[in-house]
C-alpha positions as CSV (number, residue, x, y, z in Angstrom):
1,X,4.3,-2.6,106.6
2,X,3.5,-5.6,104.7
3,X,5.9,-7.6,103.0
4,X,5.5,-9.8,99.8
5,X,7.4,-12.7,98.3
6,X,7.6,-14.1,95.0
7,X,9.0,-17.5,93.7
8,X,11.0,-18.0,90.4
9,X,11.1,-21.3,88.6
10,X,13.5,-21.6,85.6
11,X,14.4,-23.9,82.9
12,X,18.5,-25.1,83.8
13,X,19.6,-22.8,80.8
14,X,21.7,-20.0,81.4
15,X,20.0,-17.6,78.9
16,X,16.7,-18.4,80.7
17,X,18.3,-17.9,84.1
18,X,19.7,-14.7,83.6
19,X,16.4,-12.5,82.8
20,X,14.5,-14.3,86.0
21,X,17.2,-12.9,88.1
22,X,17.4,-9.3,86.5
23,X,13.8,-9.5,86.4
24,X,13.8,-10.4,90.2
25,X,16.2,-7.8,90.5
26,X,13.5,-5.1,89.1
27,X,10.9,-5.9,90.8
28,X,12.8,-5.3,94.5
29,X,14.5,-1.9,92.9
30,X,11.1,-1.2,91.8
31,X,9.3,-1.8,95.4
32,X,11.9,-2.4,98.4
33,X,8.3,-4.2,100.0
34,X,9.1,-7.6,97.8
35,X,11.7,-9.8,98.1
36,X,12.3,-13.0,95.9
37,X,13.4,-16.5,96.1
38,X,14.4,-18.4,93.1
39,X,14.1,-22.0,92.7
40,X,17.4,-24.2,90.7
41,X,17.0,-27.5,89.0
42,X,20.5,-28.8,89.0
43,X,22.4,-30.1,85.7
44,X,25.6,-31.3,86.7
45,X,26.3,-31.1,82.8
46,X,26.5,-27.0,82.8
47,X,28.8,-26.2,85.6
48,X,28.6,-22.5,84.2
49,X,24.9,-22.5,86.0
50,X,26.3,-23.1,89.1
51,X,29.6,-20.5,88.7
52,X,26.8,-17.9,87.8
53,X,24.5,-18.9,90.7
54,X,27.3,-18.7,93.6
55,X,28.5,-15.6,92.1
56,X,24.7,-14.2,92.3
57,X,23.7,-15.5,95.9
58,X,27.0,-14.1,97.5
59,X,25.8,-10.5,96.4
60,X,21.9,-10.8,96.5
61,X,21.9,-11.3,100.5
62,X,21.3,-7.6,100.3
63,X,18.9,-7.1,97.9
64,X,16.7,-10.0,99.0
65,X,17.1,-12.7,96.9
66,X,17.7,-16.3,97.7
67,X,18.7,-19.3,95.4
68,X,17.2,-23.0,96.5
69,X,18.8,-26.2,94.8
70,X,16.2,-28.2,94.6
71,X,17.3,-32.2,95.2
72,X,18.9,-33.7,92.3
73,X,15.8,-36.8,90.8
74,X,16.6,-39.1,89.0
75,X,16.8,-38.3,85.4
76,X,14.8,-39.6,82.5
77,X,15.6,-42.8,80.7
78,X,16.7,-42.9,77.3
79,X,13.3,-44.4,76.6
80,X,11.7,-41.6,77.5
81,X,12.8,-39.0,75.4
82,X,14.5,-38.2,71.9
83,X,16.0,-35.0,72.2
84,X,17.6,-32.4,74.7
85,X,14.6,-30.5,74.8
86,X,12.3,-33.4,75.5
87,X,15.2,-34.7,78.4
88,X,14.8,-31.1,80.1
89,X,10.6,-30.8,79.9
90,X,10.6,-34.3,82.0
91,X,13.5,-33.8,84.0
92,X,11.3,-30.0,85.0
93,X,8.2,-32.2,85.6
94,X,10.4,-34.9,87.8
95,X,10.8,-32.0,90.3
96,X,7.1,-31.1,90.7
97,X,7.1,-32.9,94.6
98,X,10.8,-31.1,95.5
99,X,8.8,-27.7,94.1
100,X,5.7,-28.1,96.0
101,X,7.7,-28.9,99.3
102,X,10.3,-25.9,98.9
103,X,7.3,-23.3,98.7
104,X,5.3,-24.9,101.3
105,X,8.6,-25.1,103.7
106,X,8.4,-21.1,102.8
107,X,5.0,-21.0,103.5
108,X,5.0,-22.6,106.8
109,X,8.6,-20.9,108.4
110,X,8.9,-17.1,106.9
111,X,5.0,-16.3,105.8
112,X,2.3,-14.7,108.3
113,X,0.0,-11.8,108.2
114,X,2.7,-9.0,107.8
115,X,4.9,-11.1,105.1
116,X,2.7,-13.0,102.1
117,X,3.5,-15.3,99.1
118,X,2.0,-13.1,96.0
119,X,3.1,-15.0,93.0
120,X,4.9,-18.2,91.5
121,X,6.3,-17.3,88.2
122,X,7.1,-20.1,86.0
123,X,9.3,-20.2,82.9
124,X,7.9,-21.1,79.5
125,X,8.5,-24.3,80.0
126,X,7.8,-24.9,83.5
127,X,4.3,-24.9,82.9
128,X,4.1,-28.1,84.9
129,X,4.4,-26.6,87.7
130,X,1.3,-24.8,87.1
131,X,-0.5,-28.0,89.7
132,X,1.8,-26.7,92.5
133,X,0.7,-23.1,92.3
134,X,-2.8,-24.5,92.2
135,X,-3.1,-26.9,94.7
136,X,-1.4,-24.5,97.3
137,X,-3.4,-21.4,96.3
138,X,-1.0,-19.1,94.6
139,X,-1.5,-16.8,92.0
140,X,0.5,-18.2,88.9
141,X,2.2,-16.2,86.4
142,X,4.5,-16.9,83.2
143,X,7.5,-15.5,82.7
144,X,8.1,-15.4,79.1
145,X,12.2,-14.3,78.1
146,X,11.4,-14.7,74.3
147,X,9.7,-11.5,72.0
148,X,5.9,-11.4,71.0
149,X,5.9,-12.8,68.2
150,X,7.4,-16.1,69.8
151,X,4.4,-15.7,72.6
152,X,2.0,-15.3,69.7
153,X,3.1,-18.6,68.2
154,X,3.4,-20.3,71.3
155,X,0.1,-19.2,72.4
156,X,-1.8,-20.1,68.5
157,X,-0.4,-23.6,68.5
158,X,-3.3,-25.3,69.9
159,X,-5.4,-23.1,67.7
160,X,-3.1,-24.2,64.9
161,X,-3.2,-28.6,66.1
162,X,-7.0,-28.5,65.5
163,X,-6.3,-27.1,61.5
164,X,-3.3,-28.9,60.9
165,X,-4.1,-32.2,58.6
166,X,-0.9,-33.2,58.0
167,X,2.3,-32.5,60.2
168,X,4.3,-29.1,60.6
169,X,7.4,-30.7,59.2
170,X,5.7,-31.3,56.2
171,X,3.9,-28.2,55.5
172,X,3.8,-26.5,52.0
173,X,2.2,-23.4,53.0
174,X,2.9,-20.3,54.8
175,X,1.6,-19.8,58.0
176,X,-0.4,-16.9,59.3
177,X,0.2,-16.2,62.9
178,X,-1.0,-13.6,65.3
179,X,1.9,-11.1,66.3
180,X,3.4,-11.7,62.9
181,X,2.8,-8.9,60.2
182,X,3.8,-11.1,57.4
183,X,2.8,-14.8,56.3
184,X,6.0,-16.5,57.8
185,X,7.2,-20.0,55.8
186,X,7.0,-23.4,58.0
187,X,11.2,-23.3,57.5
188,X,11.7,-20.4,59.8
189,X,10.0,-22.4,62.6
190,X,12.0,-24.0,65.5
191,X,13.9,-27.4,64.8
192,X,12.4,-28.6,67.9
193,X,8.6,-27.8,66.8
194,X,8.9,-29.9,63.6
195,X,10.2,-33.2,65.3
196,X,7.1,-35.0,66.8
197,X,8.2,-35.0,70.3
198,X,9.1,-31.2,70.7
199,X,6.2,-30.3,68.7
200,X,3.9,-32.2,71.7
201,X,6.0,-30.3,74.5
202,X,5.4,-27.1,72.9
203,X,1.8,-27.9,72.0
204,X,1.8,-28.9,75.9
205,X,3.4,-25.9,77.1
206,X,1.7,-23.3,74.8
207,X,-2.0,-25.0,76.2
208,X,-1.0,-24.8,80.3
209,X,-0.4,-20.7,79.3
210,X,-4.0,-20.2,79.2
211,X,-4.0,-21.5,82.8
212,X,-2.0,-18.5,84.2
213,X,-3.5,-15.2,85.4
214,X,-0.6,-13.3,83.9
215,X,2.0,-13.5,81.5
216,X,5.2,-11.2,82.0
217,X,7.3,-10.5,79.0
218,X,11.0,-9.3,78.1
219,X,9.7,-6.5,75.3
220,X,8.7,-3.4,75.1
221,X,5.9,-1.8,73.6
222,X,8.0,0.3,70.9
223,X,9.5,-2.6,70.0
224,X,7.2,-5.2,69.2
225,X,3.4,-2.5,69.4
226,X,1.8,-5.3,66.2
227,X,2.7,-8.1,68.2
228,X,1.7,-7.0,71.5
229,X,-1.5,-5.8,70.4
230,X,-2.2,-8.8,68.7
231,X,-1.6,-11.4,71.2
232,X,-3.2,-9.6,73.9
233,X,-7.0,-10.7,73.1
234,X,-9.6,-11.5,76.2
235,X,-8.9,-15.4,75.6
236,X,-5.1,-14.8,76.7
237,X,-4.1,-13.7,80.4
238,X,-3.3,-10.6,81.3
239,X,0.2,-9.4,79.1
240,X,3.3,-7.5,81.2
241,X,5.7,-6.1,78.9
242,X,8.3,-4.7,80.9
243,X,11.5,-5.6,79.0
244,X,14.3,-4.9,78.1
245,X,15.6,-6.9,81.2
246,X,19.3,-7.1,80.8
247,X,22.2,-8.1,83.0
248,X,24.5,-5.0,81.8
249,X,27.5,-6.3,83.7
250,X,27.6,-9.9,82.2
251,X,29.4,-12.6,82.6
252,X,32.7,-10.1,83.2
253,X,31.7,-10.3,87.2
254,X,31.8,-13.9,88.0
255,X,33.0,-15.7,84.9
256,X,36.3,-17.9,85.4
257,X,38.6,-17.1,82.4
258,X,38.8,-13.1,83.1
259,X,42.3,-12.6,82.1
260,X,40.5,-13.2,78.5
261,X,38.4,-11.1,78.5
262,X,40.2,-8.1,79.5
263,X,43.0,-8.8,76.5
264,X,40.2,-8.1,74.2
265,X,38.9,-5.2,76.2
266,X,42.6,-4.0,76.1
267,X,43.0,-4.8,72.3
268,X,39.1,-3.0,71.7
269,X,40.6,-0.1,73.3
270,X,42.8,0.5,70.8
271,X,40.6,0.1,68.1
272,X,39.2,3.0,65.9
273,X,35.7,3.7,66.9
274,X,32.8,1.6,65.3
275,X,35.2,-0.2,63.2
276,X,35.2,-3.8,64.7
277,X,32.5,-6.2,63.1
278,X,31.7,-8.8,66.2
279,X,30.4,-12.8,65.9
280,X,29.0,-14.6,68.5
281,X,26.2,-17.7,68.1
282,X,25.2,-17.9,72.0
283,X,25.9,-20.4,74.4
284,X,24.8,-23.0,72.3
285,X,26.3,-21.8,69.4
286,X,28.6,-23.6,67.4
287,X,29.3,-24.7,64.0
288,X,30.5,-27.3,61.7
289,X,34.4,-27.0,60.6
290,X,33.7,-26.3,56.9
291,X,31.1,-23.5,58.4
292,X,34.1,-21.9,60.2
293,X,36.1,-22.0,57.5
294,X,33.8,-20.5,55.1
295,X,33.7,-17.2,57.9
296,X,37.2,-17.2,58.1
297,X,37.7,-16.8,54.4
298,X,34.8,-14.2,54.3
299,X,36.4,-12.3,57.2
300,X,39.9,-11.7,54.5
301,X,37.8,-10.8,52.1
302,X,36.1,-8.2,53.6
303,X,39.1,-7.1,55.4
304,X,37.9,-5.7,58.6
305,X,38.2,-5.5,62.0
306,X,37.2,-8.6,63.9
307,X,36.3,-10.2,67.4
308,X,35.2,-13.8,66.5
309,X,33.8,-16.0,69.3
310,X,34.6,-19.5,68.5
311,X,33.5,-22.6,70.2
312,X,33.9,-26.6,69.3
313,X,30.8,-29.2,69.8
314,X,29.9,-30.1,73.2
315,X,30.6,-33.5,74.6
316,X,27.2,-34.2,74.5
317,X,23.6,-33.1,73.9
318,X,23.1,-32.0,77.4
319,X,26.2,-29.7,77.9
320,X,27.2,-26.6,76.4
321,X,30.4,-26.2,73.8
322,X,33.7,-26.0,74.5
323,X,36.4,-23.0,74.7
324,X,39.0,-24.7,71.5
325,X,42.3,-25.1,72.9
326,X,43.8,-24.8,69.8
327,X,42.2,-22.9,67.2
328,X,44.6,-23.7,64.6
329,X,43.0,-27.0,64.3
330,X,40.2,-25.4,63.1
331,X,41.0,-22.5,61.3
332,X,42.6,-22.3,57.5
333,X,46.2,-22.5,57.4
334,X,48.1,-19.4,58.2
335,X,44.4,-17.6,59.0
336,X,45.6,-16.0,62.4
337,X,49.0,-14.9,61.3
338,X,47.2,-12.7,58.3
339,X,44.7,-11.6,60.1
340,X,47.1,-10.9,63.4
341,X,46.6,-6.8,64.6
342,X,42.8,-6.8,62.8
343,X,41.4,-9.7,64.7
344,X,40.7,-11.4,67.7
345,X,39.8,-15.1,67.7
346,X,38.5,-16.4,71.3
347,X,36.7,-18.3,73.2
348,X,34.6,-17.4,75.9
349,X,33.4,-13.3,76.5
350,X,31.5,-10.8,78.4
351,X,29.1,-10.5,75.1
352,X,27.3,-7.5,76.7
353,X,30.6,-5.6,77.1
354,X,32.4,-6.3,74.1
355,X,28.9,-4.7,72.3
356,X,29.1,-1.8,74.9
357,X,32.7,-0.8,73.9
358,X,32.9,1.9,70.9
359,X,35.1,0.6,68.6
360,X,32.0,-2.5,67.5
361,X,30.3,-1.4,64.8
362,X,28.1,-4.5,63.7
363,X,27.4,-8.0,65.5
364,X,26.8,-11.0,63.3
365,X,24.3,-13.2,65.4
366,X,22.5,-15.9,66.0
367,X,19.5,-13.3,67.6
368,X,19.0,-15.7,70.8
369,X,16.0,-12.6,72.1
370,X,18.9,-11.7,75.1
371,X,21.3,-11.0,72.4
372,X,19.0,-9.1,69.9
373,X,18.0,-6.9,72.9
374,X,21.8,-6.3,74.4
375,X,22.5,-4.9,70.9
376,X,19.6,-2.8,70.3
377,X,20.5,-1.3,73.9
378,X,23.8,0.1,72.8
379,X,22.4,0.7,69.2
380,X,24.7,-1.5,67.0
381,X,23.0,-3.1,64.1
382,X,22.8,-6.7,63.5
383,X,23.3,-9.0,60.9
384,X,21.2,-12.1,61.2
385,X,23.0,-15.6,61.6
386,X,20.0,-18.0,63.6
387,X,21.0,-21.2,64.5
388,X,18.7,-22.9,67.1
389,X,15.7,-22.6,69.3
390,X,13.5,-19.5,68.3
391,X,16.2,-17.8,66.2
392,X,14.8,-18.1,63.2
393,X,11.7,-16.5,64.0
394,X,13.4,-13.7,65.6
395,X,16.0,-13.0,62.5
396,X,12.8,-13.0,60.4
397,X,10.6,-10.6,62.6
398,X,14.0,-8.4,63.5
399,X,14.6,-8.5,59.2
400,X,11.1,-8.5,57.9
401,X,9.0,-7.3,60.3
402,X,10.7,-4.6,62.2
403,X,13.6,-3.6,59.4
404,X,16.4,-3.5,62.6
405,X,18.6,-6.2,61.4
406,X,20.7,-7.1,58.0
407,X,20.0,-10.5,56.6
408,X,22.9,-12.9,56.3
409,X,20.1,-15.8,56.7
410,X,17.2,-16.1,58.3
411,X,16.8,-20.1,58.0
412,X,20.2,-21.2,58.8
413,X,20.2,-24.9,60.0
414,X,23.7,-25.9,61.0
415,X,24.4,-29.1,59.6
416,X,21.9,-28.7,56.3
417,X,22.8,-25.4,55.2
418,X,26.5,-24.1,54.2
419,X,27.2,-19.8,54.0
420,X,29.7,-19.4,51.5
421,X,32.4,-16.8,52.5
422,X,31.6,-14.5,49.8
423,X,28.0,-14.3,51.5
424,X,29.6,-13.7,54.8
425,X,32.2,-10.8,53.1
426,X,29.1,-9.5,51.6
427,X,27.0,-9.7,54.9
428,X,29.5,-8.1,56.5
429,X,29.5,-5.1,54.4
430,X,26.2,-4.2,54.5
431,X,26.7,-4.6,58.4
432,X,29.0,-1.8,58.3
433,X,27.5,0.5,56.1
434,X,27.9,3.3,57.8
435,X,24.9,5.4,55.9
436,X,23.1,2.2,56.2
437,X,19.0,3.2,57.3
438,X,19.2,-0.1,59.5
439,X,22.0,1.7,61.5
440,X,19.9,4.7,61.9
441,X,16.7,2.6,63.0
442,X,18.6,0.6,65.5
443,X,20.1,4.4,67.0
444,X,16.9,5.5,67.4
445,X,15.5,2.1,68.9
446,X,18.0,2.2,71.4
447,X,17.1,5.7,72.7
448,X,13.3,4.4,73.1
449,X,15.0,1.3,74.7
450,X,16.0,3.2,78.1
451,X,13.3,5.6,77.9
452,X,10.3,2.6,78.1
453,X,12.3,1.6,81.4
454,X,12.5,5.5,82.7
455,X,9.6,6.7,85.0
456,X,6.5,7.3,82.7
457,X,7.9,5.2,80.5
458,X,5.8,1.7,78.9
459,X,7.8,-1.0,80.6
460,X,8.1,1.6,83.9
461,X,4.3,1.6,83.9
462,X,3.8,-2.0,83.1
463,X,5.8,-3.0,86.1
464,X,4.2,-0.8,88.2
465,X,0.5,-2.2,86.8
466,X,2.2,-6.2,87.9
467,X,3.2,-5.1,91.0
468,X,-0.6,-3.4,91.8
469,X,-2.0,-6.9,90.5
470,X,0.0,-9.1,92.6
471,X,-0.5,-6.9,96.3
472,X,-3.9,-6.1,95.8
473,X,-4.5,-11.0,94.9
């Protein structure tokens, strides 16, 4: 019987890293004829990459997987780039040599008529690497962890560069983009796309798509059916939705600080059911001191039951925040003892458990696309809190365009931008309106959730179409 092999190529981000291993995961479950190898760029910055990674390799020997670290290159100089995201796009591009080597070292020690290389799937912004898959003959495909809407803008931005006379920063006008519904305002588009240097990458990155004979995406058809239908055009590669692709177990497997997380399990377990409102802003996420004070304050006045997530600034712009030590340092005077037996303040958790467990009722977030699908998977309704990368985007389409979220804001910029507590009290009680229609939409969303991933389901038949296009290449 022949066998087939695919190769994974990720940004170094943790909430990229995650879906390219479920999804790797999938496709073996899916067809025990394919096996995967996944390729790392190393960040000595995020040690949490690596604790993740070792935990994955020791118990994906059976399911055949395999984790390369590519060798470390020297990184970019200062001169070279102006933010994180423009650091992490060249650093990517740096390893293009150490990329083509690794797959041709496959090629040339486990490949031969009975066992094939199928596919190179590339993150959405590994598009570089597009020139390896070319110039050793393999069918490339994107892997795209963000919704529809997100591909749609990504994929209209060169469309968008020939009409633009002025630059996207400075835009008066709403824009009108394919997978979007509604007109959306320049404000809600990523920080990164309105600085000159991230707006090249992603005009760079959104080009080299076009270039790929497939894109593979973490949605599902009952989710996004406006967007899907309206980026999938004859100009664009074939489109894969096969989501939602979720690690289900989390961090609660492999992360260090356990002990943590099981005193809030133990604490949730006592709590009546649906009653606990639950903040998290991702593994980015963090915000200012008068920000946290503001929620604090908002979180007495609504008086509810509370898990709160809180993490300080990272050292720098290259690592991820910190676990507090103290949180008293940060937090009003006295906030802790009054809210002591109703709420949890914490560092890090298992985010997909805590929202699995009965007693949450509403999750304030900042609707990173992982997040926004963990929650609709166990059907608790969110209240929209974006803070970086595509976030905004996503509150607006989860708000606007889909009516499956609460709006707290939807063009949040940490730093510029202040929520007052009585906004967050009021937030949170149109979170946990219990009669709310939102509540009832995400319910329902959730059952079509696990049925697009059951046999004759969209996402079941999607995968199954991927898998006939990359044998039969």
């Amino acid at each position: 019987m022949t066998k087939f092999e695919v190769v994974f190529m990720t940004s170094p981000g943790i909430g990229h890293l995650v879906p390219v291993v479920e999804f790797a995961h999938l496709l073996i479950n899916h067809d025990p004829r394919f096996s995967a190898t996944i390729l790392i760029v190393t960040m000595p910055q995020r040690p949490i990459l690596n604790t993740y990674i070792q935990s994955r390799a020791a118990t994906s020997t059976s399911t055949n997987i395999k984790f390369i670290h590519l060798p470390i290159v020297d990184p970019p100089t200062p001169d070279q780039f102006e933010s994180s995201f423009g650091y992490t796009c060249l650093l990517i591009e740096k390893h293009i040599p150490h990329v083509k080597q690794a797959i041709t070292n496959l090629m040339e020690t486990e490949f031969n008529s009975d066992r094939r290389l199928v596919g190179l799937f590339l993150d959405m912004f590994c598009t570089s690497m597009i020139v390896v898959a070319n110039e050793l003959h393999i069918p490339c495909y994107l892997y795209f962890p963000s919704p529809a809407t997100f591909l749609g803008f990504m994929l209209h931005l060169p469309i968008l560069d020939t009409q633009l006379t002025t630059e996207l920063s400075e835009l008066d006008t709403e824009l009108v983009i394919p997978g979007f519904f509604n007109p959306i305002s320049p404000s809600l588009l990523p920080s990164i796309a309105l600085e000159k240097e991230g707006y090249s990458w992603f005009l760079y990155h959104g080009r080299k798509y076009f270039e790929t004979v497939g894109i593979v995406i973490n949605t599902f058809h009952d989710l996004e059916p406006y967007a899907l239908n309206s980026v999938s055009t004859s100009q664009v590669p074939a489109i894969y939705p096969i989501g939602p692709i979720l690690d289900l177990v989390g961090p609660a497997q492999w992360h260090p600080d356990l002990a943590n997380h099981e005193r809030i399990m133990k604490w949730l377990d006592d709590q009546p059911p649906s009653t606990v409102v639950f903040l998290s802003f991702g593994s980015h996420g963090c915000l200012s001191e008068s920000q946290v004070r503001e929620i604090a304050f908002g979180l007495e006045l609504a008086e509810v039951r509370f898990v709160w997530v809180l993490r300080e600034q990272p050292k720098d712009q290259f690592s991820l925040p910190n676990d507090y030590t103290n949180f008293k340092k940060i937090l009003p005077n006295g906030f802790l003892e009054r809210t002591a037996g109703i709420g949890f303040v914490c560092g890090w958790v298992s985010q997909v458990q805590i929202l699995s467990h009965k007693a949450i009722g509403g999750f304030i977030s900042h609707c990173g696309w992982n997040s926004i699908l963990e929650s609709l998977w166990h059907g608790i309704p969110i209240a929209t809190w974006p803070v970086y990368a595509e976030q905004q985007m996503n509150a607006f389409e989860m708000v606007k365009e889909l009516g499956l979220a609460i709006e707290i804001r939807l063009d949040y910029r940490e730093g510029s931008d202040l929520v007052s507590a009585k906004e967050v009290e009021g937030g949170i009680k149109r979170l946990m309106n219990y009669d709310d229609e939102v509540r009832q939409k995400v319910k329902e969303m959730s059952k079509k959730c696990r049925l697009a991933k059951m046999e004759n389901g969209s996402s079941y038949a999607s995968l199954g179409a991927l898998i006939e296009k990359l044998v039969n290449s």
